[in-house]
N, C-alpha and C positions, 0 to 999 in steps of 0.2 A: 237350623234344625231344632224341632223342640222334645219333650219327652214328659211326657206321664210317670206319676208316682211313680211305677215299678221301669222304669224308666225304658220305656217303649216308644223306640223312637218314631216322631212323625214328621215329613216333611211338606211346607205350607208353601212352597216357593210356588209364584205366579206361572215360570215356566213350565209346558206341561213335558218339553222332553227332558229337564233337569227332575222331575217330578218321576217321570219314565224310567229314566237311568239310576234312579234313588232307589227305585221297588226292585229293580233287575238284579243291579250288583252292589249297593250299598248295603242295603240290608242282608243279601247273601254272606255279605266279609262279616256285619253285628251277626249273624247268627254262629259263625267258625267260631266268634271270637268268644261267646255265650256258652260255646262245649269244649272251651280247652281251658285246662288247669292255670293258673297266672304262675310262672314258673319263678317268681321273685318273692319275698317276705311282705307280706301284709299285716297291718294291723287287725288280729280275732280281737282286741278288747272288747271284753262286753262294760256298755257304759256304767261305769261308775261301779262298776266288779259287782254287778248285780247279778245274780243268778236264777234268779226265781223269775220269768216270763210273766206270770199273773199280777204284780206290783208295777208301781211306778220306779225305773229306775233314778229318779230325782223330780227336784223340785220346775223342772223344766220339763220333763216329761207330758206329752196331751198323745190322748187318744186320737191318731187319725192324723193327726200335722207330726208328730215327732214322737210317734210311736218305735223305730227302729230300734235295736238292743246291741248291737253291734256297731264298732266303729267302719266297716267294712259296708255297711248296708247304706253308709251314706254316700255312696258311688254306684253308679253307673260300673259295670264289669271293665268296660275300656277305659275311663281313667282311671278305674282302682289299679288296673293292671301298667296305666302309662307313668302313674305317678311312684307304684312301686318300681319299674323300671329306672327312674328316674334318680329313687330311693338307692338302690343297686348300685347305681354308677358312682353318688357320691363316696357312698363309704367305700370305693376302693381307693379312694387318695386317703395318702398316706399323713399327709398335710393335715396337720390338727385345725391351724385357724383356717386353711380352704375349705377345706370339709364344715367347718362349723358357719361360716360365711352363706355355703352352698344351704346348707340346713334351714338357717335362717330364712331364705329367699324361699325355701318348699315351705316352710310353715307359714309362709306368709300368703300363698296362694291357697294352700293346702283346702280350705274353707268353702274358696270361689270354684273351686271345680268340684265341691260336691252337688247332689241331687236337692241341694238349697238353695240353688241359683234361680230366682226369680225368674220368669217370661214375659216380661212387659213393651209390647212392640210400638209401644206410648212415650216410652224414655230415653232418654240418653245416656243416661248413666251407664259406664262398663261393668259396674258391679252390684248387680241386685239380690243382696242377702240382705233378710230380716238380721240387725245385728243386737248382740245383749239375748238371744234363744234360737232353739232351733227348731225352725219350718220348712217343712217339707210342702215345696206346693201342689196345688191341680196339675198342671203345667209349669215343666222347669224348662231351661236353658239350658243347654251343654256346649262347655268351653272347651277349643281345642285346648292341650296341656300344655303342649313343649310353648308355641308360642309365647301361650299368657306368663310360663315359668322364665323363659326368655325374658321379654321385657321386663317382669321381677328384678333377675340380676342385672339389668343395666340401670334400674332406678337407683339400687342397693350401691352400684359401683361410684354412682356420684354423692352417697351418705359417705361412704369411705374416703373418699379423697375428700372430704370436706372437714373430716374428723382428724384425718393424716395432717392437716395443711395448718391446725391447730396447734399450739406452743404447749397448751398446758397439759397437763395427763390428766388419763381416766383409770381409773379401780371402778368397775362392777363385780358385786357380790353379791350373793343371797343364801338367806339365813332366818331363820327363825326371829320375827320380832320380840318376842318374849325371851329371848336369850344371846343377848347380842355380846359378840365375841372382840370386847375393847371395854380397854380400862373404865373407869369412873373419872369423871369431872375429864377429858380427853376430847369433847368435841367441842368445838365453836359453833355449829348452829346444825338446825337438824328442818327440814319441809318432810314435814309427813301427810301422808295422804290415804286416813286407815280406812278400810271396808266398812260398807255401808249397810250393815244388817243385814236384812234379808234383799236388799233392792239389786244387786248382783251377784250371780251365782257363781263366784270365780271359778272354784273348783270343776264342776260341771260345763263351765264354759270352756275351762283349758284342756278337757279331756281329751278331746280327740286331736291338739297338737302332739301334749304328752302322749298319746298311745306310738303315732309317728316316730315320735323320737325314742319309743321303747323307756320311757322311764320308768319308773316305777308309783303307780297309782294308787296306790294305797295310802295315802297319807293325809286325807279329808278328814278325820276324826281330828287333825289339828286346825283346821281352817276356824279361823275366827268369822266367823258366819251364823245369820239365821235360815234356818233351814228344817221342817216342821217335816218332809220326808224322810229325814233324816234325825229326824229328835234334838235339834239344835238349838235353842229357844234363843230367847233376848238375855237372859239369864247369863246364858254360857260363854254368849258374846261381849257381854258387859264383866264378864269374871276376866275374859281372856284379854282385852282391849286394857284392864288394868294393871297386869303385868306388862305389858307392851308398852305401854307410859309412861310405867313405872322405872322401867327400864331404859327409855328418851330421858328421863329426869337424873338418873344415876350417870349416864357416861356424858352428857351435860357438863361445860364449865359454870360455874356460877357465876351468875351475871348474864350470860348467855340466853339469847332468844330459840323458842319451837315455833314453827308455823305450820298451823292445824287448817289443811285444806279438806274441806267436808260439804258434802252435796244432797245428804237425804232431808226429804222434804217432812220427815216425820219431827215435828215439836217434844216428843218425846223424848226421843234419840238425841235430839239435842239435850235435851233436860240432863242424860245420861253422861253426854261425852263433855258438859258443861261441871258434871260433878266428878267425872273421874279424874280429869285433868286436877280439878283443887286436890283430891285423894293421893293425889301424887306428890302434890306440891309444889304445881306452877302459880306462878300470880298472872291474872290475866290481864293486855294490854288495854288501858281504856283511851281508847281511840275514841273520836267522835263521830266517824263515819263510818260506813260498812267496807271493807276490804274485799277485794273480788279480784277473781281471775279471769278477762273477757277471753274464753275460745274463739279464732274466728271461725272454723268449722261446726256448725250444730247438725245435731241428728235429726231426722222428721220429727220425732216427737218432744223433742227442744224444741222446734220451732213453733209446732200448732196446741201443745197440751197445755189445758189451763192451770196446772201447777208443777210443771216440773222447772226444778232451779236451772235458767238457761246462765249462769254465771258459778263460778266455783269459790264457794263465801271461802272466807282465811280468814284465822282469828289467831293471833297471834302471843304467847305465854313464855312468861322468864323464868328461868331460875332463881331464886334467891341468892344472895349471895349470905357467907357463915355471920348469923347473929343478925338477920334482916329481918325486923318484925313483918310477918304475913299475914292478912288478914282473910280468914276463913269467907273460901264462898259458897259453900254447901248453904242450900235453902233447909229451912227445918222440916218444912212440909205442914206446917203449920200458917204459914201466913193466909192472909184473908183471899179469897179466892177473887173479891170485887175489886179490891184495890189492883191487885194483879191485873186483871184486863182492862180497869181504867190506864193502867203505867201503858199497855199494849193500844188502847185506843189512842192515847195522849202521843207516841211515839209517829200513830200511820196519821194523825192531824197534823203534830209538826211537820213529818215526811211529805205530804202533800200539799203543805203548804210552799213551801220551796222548791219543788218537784210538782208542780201539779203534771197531769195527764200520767204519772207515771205507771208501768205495768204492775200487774198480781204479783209477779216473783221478785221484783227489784224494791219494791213495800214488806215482803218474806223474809230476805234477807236485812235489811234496816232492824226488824224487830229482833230478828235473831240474834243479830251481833251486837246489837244495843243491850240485850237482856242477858244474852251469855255474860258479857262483859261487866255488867250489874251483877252477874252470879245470883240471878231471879229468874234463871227463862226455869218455865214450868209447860206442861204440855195443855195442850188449850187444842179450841175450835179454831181457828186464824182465819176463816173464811166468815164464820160467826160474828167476827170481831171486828173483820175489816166489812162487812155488811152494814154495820151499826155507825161506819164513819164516813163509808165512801160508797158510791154509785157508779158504776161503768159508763165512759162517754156514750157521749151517742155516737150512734154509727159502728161502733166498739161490738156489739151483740151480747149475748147472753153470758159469755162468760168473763167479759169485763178484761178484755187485752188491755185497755188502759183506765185510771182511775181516775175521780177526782173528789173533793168532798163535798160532802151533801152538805 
């Protein structure tokens, strides 16, 4: 069965008395279901505690695809009503970690059974959400609940006995980066992994879990985020990103390594996370290679966009230890802008000398962790730059998947 925006359902099925029996009494029970009250607790958040109808309630908001204001509007009446049901049952156990187990497994589906569910009768794939925004299609897909909530908790059951069968413990916390609640010089080693500007909208993307779980939403004015719906600039990000570093570097032993995994494709923002890191007072490692995280899973747009980083660059920074001369890497802002992008050509000639054929993002990141590292990356053209050195193979097409030098 599929369903239109306002989620009206149609059935396409080739049989014409399955087709028959769908107009007679299927639809008769959706329209009972369309005038009775849903007798369990539902999510009214209005997204992102907006109230004004005539605004955009965030920076994901579009006219027409993801217009809805309510967290309730991204249902269908029958699973809004199966998954509140659902909702219902768990919180009568009494069971703090059952109950939170059960939770976990609703939030995990919680997504897939909204009116975000793609119609592609082309795919295979069990779960077609646009993921990273929210799209409302022409035509969606409507998932039975209990089922797909079902197999949820049997995936979940075999993460748990995988976790139980483990020797070593786990501590999950959360907490404010900028205020972390442990001594100074107290850690051995820290993988951080901070927010990437404006290129994901955590807060607005976690809304409509947290509205489910009834937290409390109001607390985006701390999100280290760029965010222009919201008056959030690069400024506020870069102010806030330096107490949160700053804060990696105090509960830091000395001597002690950070490993800064970072993924936005903006030269700038590196330029940023390159100077705040020295403003703290790590020394960065000079490694001669690029350090990377291969995912074996990529998103569609990892896989066919001509500039998004399909690897996750780490760059790696120590603490001093008391009395270890550091040497400043703050650029002045002053240096020659020519010499600058010969160091950036001289880096994608070497790289492809050794690498020839290699891709746009795997030449991206070379430059980046070779310049961070140098305490010179400045924000530049990179496409500019790498024009002036290399040519996309042939057969490769316009946007040059693979390089090599001219």
């Amino acid at each position: 069965m599929t369903s239109d925006k306002q989620g009206i359902p149609h059935c396409n099925d080739a049989d014409e008395h399955k087709r028959d029996y769908f107009q007679r009494f299927d639809l008769a029970k959706l329209r009972d279901i369309e005038a009775k009250e849903i007798p369990y607790w539902i999510p009214q958040h209005r997204m992102m505690n907006i109230e004004d109808d005539t605004i955009p309630w965030g920076d994901k908001w579009r006219q027409g695809t993801s217009n809805f204001r309510t967290v309730a509007e991204l249902y269908t009446k029958r699973n809004l009503w199966a998954l509140a049901a659902i909702r219902n049952a768990i919180f009568t156990k009494k069971e703090t970690p059952v109950r939170d187990a059960l939770m976990f497994a609703f939030t995990a589906v919680s997504l897939a059974l909204s009116r975000m569910q793609r119609y592609s009768p082309d795919s295979g794939f069990p779960n077609m959400l646009l993921t990273g925004t929210y799209y409302v299609p022409q035509i969606g897909r409507e998932i039975e609940v209990f089922s797909w909530y079902r197999g949820k908790i049997l995936s979940l059951i075999k993460g748990y006995v995988s976790i139980h069968l483990l020797s070593t413990s786990n501590v999950i916390s959360t907490a404010d980066s900028r205020r972390l609640d442990m001594s100074a010089n107290s850690v051995d080693y820290i993988f951080t992994d901070p927010p990437y500007a404006e290129k994901v909208q955590y807060g607005e993307l976690n809304f409509v879990w947290e509205a489910w779980l009834n937290f409390d939403t109001h607390w985006h004015d701390d999100e280290i985020i760029v965010n222009s719906v919201r008056g959030k600039t690069e400024d506020d990000w870069a102010a806030m990103m330096r107490q949160a570093m700053a804060e990696c570097y105090r509960v830091l032993k000395p001597g002690r390594w950070l490993s800064l995994c970072y993924h936005d494709t903006s030269e700038g923002t590196w330029q940023l996370v390159q100077d705040i890191m020295a403003e703290a007072g790590f020394v960065v490692d000079k490694s001669d290679s690029a350090l990377f995280i291969s995912t074996s899973q990529k998103s569609y747009n990892q896989l066919t966009a001509d500039k998004v980083n399909k690897r996750d660059l780490v760059i790696n920074f120590r603490k001093p230890r008391p009395g270890e001369a550091t040497q400043a890497l703050l650029i002045s802002g002053d240096e020659d802008s020519a010499s600058f992008s010969e160091k950036v050509r001289a880096i994608i000639r070497a790289y492809l000398t050794d690498h020839p054929g290699s891709s746009k993002d795997r030449i991206y990141d070379e430059v980046v962790s070779r310049m961070v590292q140098a305490g010179e990356m400045k924000a530049h053209n990179f496409d500019e730059l790498l024009a002036q050195v290399a040519e996309p193979e042939e057969g490769q097409g316009a946007k040059g998947k693979g390089q090599r030098r001219k």
